[in-house]
The first five atom37 places (N, CA, C, CB, O) and aatype in JSON, in Angstrom:
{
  "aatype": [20, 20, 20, 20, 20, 20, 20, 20, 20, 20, 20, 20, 20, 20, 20, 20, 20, 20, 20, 20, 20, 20, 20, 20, 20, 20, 20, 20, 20, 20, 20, 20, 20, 20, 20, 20, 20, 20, 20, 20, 20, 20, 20, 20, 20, 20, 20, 20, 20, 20, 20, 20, 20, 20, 20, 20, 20, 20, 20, 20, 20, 20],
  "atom_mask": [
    [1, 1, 1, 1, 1],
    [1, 1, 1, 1, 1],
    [1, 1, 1, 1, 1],
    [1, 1, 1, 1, 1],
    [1, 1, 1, 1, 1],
    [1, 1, 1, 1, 1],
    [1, 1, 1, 1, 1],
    [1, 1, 1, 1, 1],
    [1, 1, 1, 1, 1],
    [1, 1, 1, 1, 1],
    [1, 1, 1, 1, 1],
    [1, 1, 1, 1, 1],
    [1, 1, 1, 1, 1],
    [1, 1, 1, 1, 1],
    [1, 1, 1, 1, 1],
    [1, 1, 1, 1, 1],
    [1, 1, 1, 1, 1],
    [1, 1, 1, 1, 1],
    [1, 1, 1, 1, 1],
    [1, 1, 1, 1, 1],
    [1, 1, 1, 1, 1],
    [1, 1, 1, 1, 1],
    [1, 1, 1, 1, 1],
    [1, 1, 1, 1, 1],
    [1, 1, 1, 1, 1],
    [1, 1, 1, 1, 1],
    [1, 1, 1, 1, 1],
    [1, 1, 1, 1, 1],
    [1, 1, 1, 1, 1],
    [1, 1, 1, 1, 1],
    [1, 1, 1, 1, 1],
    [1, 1, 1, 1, 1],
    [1, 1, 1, 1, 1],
    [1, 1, 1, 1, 1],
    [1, 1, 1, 1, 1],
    [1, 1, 1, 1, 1],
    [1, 1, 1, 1, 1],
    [1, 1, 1, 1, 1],
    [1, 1, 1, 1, 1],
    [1, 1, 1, 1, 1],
    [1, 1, 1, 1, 1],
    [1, 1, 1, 1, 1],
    [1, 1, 1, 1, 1],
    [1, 1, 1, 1, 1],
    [1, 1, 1, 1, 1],
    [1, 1, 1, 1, 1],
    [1, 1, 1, 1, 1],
    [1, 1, 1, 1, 1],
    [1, 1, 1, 1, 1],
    [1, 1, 1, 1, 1],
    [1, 1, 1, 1, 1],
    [1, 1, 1, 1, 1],
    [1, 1, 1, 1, 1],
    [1, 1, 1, 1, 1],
    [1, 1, 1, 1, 1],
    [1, 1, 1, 1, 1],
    [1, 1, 1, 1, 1],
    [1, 1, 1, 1, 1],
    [1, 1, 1, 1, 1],
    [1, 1, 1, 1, 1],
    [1, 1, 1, 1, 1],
    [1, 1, 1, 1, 1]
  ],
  "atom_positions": [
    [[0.81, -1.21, 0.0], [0.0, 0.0, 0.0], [0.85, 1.26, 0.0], [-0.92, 0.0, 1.19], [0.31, 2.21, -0.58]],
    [[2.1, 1.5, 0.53], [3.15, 2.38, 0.7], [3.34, 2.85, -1.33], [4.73, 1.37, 1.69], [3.58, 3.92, -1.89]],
    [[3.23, 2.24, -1.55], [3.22, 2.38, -3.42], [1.78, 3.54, -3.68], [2.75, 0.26, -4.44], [1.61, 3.89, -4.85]],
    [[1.23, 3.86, -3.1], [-0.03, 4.36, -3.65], [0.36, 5.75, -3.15], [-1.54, 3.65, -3.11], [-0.66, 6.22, -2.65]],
    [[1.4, 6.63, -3.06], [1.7, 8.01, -2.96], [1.14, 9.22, -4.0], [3.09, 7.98, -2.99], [0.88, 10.37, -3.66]],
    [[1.05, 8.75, -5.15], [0.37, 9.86, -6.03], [-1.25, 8.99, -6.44], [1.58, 10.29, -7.7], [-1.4, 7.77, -6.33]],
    [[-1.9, 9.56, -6.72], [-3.36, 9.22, -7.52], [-3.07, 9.0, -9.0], [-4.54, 10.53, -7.42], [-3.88, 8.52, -9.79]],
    [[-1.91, 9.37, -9.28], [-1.57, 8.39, -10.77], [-1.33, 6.54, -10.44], [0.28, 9.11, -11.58], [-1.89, 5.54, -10.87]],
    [[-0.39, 6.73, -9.63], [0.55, 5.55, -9.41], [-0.89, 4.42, -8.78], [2.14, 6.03, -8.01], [-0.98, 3.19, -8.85]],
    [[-1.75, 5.31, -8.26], [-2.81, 4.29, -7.83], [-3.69, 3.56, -9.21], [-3.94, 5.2, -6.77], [-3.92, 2.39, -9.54]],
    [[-3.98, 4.73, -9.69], [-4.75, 4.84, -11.04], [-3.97, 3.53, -12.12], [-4.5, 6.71, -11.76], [-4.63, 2.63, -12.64]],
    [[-2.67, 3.67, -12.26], [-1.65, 2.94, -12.96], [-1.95, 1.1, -12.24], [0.15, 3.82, -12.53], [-2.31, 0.19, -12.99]],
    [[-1.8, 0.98, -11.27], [-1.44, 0.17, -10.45], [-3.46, -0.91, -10.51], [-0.68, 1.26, -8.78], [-3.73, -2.1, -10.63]],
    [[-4.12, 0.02, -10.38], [-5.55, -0.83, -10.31], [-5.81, -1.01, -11.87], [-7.01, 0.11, -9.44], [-6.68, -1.81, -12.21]],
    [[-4.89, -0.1, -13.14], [-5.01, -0.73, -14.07], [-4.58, -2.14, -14.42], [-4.67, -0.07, -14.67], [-5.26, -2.92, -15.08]],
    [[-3.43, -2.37, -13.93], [-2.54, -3.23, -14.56], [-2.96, -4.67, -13.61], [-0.82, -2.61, -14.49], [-2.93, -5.83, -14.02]],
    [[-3.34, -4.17, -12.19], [-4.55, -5.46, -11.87], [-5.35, -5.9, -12.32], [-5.23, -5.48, -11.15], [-5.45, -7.12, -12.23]],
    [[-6.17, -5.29, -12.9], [-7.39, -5.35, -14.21], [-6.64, -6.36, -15.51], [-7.75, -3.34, -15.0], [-7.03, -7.47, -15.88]],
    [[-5.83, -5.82, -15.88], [-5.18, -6.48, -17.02], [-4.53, -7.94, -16.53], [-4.01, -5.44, -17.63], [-4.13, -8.71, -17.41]],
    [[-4.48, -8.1, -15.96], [-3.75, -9.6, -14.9], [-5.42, -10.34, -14.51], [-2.55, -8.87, -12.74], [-5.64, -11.55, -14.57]],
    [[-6.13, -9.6, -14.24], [-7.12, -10.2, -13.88], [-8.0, -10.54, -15.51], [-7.84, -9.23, -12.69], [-8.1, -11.67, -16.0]],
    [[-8.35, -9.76, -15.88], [-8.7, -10.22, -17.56], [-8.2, -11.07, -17.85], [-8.42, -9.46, -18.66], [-8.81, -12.07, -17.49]],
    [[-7.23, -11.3, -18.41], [-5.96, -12.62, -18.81], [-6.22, -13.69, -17.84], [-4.1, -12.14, -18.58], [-6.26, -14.9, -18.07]],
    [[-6.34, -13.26, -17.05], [-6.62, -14.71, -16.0], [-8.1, -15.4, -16.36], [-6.71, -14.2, -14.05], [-8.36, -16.51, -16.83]],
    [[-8.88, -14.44, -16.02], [-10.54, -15.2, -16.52], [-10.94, -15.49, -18.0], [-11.84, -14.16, -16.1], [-11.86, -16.19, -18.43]],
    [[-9.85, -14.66, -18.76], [-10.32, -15.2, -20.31], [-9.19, -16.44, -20.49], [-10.15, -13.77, -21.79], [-8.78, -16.73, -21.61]],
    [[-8.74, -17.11, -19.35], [-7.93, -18.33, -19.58], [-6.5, -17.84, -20.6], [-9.03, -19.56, -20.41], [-5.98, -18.7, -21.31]],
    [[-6.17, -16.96, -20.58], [-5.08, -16.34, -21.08], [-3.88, -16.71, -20.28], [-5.3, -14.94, -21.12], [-3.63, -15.61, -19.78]],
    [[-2.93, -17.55, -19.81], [-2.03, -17.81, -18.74], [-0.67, -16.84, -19.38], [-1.75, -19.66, -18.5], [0.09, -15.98, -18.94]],
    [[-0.85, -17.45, -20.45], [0.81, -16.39, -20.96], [0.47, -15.02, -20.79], [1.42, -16.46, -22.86], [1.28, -14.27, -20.25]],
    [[-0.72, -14.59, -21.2], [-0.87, -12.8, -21.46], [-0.84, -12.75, -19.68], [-2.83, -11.97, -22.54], [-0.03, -11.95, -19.22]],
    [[-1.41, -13.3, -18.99], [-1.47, -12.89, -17.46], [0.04, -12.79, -16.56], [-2.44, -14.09, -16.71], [0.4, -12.04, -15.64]],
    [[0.49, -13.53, -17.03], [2.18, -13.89, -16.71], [2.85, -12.43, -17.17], [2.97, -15.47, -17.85], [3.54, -11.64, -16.54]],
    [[2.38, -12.41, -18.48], [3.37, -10.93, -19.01], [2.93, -9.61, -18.57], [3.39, -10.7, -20.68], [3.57, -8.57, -18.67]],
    [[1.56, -9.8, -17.99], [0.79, -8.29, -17.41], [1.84, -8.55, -16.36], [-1.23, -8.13, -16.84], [2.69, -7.67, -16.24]],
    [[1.91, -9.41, -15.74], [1.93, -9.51, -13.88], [3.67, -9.48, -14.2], [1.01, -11.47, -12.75], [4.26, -9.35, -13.13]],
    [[4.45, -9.55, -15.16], [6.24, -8.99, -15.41], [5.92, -8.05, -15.33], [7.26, -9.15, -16.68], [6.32, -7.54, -14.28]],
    [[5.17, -7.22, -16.11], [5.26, -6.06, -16.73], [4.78, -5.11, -15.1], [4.12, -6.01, -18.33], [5.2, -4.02, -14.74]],
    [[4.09, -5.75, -14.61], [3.26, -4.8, -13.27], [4.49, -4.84, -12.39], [1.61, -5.63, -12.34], [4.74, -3.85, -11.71]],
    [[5.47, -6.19, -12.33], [6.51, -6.03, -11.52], [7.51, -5.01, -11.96], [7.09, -7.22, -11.34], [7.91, -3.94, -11.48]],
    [[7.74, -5.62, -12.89], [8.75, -4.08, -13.38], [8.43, -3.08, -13.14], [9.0, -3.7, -14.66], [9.29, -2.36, -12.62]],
    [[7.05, -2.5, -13.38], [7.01, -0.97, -13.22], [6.89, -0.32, -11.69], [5.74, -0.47, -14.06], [6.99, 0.8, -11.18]],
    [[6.52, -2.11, -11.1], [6.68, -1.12, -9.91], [8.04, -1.59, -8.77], [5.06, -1.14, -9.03], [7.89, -1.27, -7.59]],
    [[8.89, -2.08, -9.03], [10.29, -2.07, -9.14], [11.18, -0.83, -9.21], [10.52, -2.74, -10.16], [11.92, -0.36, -8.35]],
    [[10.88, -0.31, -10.71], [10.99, 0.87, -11.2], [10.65, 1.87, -10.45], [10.43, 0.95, -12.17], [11.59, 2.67, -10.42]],
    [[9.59, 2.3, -9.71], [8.87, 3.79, -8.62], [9.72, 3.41, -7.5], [6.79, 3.83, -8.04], [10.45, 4.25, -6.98]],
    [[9.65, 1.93, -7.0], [10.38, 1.85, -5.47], [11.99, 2.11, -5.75], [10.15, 0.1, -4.64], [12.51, 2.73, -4.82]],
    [[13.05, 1.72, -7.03], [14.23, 2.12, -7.47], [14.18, 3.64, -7.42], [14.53, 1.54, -8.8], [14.98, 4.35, -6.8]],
    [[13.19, 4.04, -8.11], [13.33, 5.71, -8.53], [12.88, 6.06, -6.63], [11.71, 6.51, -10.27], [13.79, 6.76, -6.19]],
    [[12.09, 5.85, -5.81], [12.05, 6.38, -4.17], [12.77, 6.58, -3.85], [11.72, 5.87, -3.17], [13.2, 7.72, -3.66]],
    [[13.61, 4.98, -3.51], [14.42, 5.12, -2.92], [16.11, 5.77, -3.29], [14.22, 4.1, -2.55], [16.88, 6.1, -2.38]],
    [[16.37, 5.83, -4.42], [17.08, 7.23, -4.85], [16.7, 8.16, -4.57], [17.24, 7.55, -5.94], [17.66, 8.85, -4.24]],
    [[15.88, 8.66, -4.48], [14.9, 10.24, -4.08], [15.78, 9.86, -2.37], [12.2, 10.16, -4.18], [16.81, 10.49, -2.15]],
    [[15.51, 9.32, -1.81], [15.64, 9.05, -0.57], [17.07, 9.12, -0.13], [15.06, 7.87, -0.34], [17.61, 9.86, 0.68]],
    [[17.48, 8.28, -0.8], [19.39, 8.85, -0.83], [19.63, 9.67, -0.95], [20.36, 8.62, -1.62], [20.3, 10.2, -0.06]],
    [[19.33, 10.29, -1.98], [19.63, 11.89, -2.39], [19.37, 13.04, -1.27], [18.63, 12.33, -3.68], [20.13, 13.98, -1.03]],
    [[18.05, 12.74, -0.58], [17.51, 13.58, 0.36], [18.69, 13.34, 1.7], [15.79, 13.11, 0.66], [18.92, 14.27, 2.48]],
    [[19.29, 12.14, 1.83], [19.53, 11.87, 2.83], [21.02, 12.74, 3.12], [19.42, 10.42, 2.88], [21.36, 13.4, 4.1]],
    [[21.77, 12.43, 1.78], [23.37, 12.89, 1.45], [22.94, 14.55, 1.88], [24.07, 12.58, -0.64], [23.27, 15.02, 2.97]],
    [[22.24, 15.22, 0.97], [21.76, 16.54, 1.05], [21.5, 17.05, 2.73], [20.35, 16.55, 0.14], [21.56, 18.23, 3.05]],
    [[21.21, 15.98, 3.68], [21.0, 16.96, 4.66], [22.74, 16.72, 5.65], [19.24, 16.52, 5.64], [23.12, 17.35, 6.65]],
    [[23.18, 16.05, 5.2], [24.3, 15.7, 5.75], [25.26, 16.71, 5.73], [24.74, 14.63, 5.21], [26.37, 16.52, 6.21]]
  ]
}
């Protein structure tokens, strides 16, 4: 839940559940597999890009 900081990233995030969940009930296993990479990556990607934000903030007050 710590992932849901902007109303995009939420917006983004209940999409790409949707798309994992589609693929799943239309018996799609490969397309559901590649939503649910693709959902990891991107959100891999926001917690990489944070926690740089976070370093950065940290060096800066030092």
């Amino acid at each position: 839940m710590r992932d849901f900081v902007t109303l995009e990233r939420m917006s983004r995030t209940i999409i790409e559940h949707l798309s994992i969940t589609d693929a799943v009930i239309a018996g799609d296993i490969d397309g559901a597999c590649e939503a649910f990479e693709q959902h990891l990556g991107k959100s891999l990607a926001v917690v990489e890009q944070r926690v740089a934000q976070a370093v950065l903030a940290m060096a800066v007050e030092q």
